[in-house]
N, C-alpha and C positions, 0 to 999 in steps of 0.2 A: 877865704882862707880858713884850714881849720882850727880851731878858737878853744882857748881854757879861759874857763872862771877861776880855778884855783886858786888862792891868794899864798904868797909864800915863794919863796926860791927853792923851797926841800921838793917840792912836788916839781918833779920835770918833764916838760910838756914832751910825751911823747910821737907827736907827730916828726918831730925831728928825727929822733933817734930811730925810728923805723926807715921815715925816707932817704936817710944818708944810705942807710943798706942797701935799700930799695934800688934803689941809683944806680950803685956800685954793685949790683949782682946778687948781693950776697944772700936776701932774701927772697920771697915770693908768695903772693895770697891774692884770692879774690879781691881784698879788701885795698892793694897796695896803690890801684889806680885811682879808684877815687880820695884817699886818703893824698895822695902825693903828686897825683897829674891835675884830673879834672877839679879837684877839690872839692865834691860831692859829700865826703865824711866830715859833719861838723860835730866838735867837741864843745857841749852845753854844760850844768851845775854840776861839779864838783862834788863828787858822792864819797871821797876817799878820806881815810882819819889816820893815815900811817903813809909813810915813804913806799913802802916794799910792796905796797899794792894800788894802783892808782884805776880812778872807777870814777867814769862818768859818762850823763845820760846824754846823747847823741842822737844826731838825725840822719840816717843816709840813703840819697834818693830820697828823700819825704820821708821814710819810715822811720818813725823811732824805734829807737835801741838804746842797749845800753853796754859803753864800749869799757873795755879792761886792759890794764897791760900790766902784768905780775912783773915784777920789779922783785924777783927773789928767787936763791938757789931752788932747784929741785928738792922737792919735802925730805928732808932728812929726820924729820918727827925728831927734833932736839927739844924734852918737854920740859916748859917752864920757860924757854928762851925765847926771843924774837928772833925769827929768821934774820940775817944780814944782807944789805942789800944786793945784788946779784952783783957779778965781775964781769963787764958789758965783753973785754977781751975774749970770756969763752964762752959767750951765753951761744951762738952759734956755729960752735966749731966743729959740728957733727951734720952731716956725713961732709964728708972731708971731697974733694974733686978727682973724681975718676972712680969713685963708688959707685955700681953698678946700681939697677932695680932690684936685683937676685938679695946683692950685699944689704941692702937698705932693708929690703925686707926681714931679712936675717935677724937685722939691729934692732928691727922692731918686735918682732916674735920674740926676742931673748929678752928686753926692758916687760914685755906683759906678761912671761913667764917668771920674771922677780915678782912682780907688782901682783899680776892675777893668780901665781898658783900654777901649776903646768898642768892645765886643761885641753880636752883634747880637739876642741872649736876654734883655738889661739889662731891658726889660718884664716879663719872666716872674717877675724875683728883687723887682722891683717890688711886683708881683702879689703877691709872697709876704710879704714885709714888711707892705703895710698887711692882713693877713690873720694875721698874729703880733702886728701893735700892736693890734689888733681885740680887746682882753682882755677884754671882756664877751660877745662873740661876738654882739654884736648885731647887724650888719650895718654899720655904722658906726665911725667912727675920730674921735672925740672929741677937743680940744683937747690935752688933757691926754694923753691914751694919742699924740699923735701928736708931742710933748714930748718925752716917754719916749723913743719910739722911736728918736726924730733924736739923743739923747743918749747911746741903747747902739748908737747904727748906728756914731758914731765911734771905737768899741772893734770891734778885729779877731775875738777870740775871741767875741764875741755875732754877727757876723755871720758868722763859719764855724760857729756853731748852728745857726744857720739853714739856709745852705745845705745842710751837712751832716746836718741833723735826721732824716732817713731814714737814714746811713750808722752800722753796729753798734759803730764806735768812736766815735764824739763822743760825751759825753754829752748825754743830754737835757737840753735848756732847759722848768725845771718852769715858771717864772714870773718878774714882774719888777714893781719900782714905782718910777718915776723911773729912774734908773742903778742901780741895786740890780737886780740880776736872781739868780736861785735855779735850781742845775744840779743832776742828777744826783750823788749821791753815790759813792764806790768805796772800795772795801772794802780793797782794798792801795793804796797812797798811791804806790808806787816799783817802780820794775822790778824790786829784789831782794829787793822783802816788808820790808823793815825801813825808818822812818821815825824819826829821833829832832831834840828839840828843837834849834832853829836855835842854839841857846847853847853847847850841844855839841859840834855840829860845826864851832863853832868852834875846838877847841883839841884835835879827832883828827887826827892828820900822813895827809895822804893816801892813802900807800902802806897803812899800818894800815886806812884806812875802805873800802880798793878790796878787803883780805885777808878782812875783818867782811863787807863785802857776798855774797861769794862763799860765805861759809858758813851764809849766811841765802836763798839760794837755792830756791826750788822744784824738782822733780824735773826731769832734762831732758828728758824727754817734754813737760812742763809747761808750759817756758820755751821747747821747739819751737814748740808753739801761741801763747804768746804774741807772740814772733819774728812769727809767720804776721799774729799783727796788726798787729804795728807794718808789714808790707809793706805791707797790706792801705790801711792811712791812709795810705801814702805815696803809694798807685794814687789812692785820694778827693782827695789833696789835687794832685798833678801833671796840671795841664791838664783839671781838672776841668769840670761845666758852666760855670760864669764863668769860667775862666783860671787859672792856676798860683798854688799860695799855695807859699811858701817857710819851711821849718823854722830858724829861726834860733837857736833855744837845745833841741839835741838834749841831752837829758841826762837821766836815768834820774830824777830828782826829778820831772820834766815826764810821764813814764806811769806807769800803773798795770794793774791787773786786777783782775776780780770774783772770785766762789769758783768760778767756772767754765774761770777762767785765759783768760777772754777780754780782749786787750787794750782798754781806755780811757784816754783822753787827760785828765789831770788839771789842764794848762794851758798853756793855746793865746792867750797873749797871746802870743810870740814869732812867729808862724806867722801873714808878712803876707803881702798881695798881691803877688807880683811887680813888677807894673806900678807900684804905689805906690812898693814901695821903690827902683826903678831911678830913678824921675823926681826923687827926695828923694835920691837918692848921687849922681847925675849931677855933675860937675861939681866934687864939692866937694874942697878945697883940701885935700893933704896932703903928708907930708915921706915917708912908708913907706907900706906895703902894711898897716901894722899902723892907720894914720888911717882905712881905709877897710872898716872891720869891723861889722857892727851884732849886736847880739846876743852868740854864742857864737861863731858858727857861721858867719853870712852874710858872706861875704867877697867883696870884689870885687878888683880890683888899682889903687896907683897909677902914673900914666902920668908918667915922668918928666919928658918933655918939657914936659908943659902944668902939673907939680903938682899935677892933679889925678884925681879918685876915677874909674876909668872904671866902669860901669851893669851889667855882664855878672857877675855871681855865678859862681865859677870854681867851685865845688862841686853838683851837685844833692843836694835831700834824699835821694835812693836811698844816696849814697856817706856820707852824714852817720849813715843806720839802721844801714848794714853797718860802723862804725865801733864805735859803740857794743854792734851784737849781739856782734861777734868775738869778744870774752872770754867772753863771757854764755852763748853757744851753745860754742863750744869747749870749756870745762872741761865734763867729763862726757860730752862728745859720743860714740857709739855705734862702737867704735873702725871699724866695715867704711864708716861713710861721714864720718869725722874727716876723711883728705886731702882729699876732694871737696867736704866741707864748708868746708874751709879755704881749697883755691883759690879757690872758686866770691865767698867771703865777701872774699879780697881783690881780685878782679878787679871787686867792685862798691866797694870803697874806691877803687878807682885809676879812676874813671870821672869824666870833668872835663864840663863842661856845652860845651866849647868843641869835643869832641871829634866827627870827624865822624860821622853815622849814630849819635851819643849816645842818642835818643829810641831809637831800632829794639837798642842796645844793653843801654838803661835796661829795657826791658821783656823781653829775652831775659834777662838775670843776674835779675831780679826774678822771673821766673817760672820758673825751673831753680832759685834759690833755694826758693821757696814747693813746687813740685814735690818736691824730693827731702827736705824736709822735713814733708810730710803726706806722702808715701809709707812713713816713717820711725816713722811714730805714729797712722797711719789705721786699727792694727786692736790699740790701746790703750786703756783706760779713758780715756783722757787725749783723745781726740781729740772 
């Protein structure tokens, strides 16, 4: 039977609330048989510190993973607020019965032309989606499996799986049933190899968890290569085939690595559409520069004159990574390329998205970055 550690009545197991659908039609996923029939998807430790998102690590068929079920409205970027917890009555009430493949698709291209921008490849990612909701692999896109889909297409981080599903840092998407979907598992949880309880870290004083981190480190050959990946996702996610997505909560709990020190991304709910988030900050009402912030990270400015939020994100994710490697890559760095290192890492912190000839900048520091860092460990065990 599939099993929560969770403690608590707030967290709700959702193996239920998938399989009652399940049951009854109303859903459909790779994920729904073993989850609900065979009982193949077991639910293990309790990775989740909120209601509206519930996370934990899992084994299906033998393989680990690690399983999710968002327990919250479609991103409305309401900033400063906590999402409320989703209203189970409409969470799948789309596409409705006697909705064609034609109409479905339809449904779909209009939600990525809000989200992405009206690009002219929107068909292709079409294409692709009823081709991942297709979890029987029958050739067909069932009620239910097309349920599922419209209900994990309005989470960000299920549709940069997709997109991404080829690219060596997203994790794999293993499967899904209803909004419950099951990702790739990773073997270090944090950029500095040490994870401890969310209870915990309530009550280490900062400066002491930044001291802890440092000496839970990998070697820096190690932490070169994983640098190389956190670049590597920032080239996937900037103006990628559909359009720019933006890192909004860069923080070292958010990646990880396998035992090969290749960088993987542990969670990419933060990391939305551009297009999305501009036409959702546009506009909105604020007294500082601090009303007009989503995430950690994504910042826009407020426009005195009108009070309100202006759309232009003053940071790119390149100056967000080089933010957080600096320390990461500096301590221990190889004293003959320390200063080059050091420049190189703040002239990409100091890089504003407003700045002329930015793009032709963004990709010179990114790749003199990436450059003189596999020149540095390319004839390493490490590389």
């Amino acid at each position: 039977m599939a099993r929560s550690l969770c403690p608590g009545a707030w967290l709700r197991k959702p193996r239920y609330l998938q399989c009652d659908k399940y049951k009854t039609g109303v859903i459909d996923g790779p994920a729904c048989n073993s989850l609900c029939v065979t009982e193949t998807l077991y639910f293990g430790k309790c990775l989740s510190t909120k209601p509206n998102n519930q996370m934990y690590l899992g084994i299906w068929d033998n393989l680990p993973g690690v399983v999710k079920c968002q327990m919250e409205q479609a991103l409305h970027l309401d900033f400063g607020t906590e999402l409320e917890p989703r209203k189970e009555i409409v969470l799948f009430d789309k596409p409705t019965r006697g909705t064609t493949v034609q109409k479905f698709k339809e449904m779909v291209y209009s939600l990525f032309k809000a989200k992405l921008g009206d690009q002219g490849n929107l068909s292709e990612l079409v294409n692709l989606i009823l081709t991942v909701a297709d979890g029987d692999k029958d050739g067909q896109v069932s009620l239910g499996e097309a349920k599922s889909a419209w209900a994990l297409l309005q989470l960000n981080e299920f549709l940069l799986m997709v997109i991404l599903q080829d690219k060596e840092h997203t994790p794999k998407l293993m499967g899904f049933c209803g909004d419950l979907y099951v990702m790739e598992s990773v073997e270090y949880t944090s950029l500095y190899g040490i994870s401890l309880p969310w209870v915990i870290e309530l009550f280490i004083p900062s400066g002491f968890r930044r001291s802890m981190d440092q000496l839970f480190t990998p070697s820096w050959p190690r932490k070169a290569k994983i640098a190389i990946g956190l670049l590597e996702f920032v080239e996937d996610v900037f103006h990628g085939p559909y359009g720019n997505f933006l890192m909004c909560d860069t923080s070292a709990k958010n990646l990880g690595y396998n035992d090969k020190y290749d960088l993987k991304m542990v969670d990419m709910r933060k990391i939305v559409p551009e297009t999305n988030l501009k036409e959702l900050i546009k506009d909105r009402h604020c007294e500082s520069d601090l009303d007009c912030v989503y995430g950690t990270d994504c910042r826009t400015s407020c426009d005195q004159s009108t009070m309100k939020c202006t759309s232009e994100v003053i940071q790119p994710n390149l100056a967000k990574a080089c933010q957080l490697l600096k320390d990461y890559l500096l301590r221990g760095a190889p004293s003959e390329i320390r200063e080059e290192l050091e420049k190189q890492l703040y002239s990409c912190i100091a890089l504003k998205v407003t700045a002329k000839q930015m793009e032709m900048e963004h990709s010179l520091i990114l790749n003199n970055l990436k450059t003189l860092l596999w020149k540095k460990i390319s004839y390493t065990n490490d590389s």
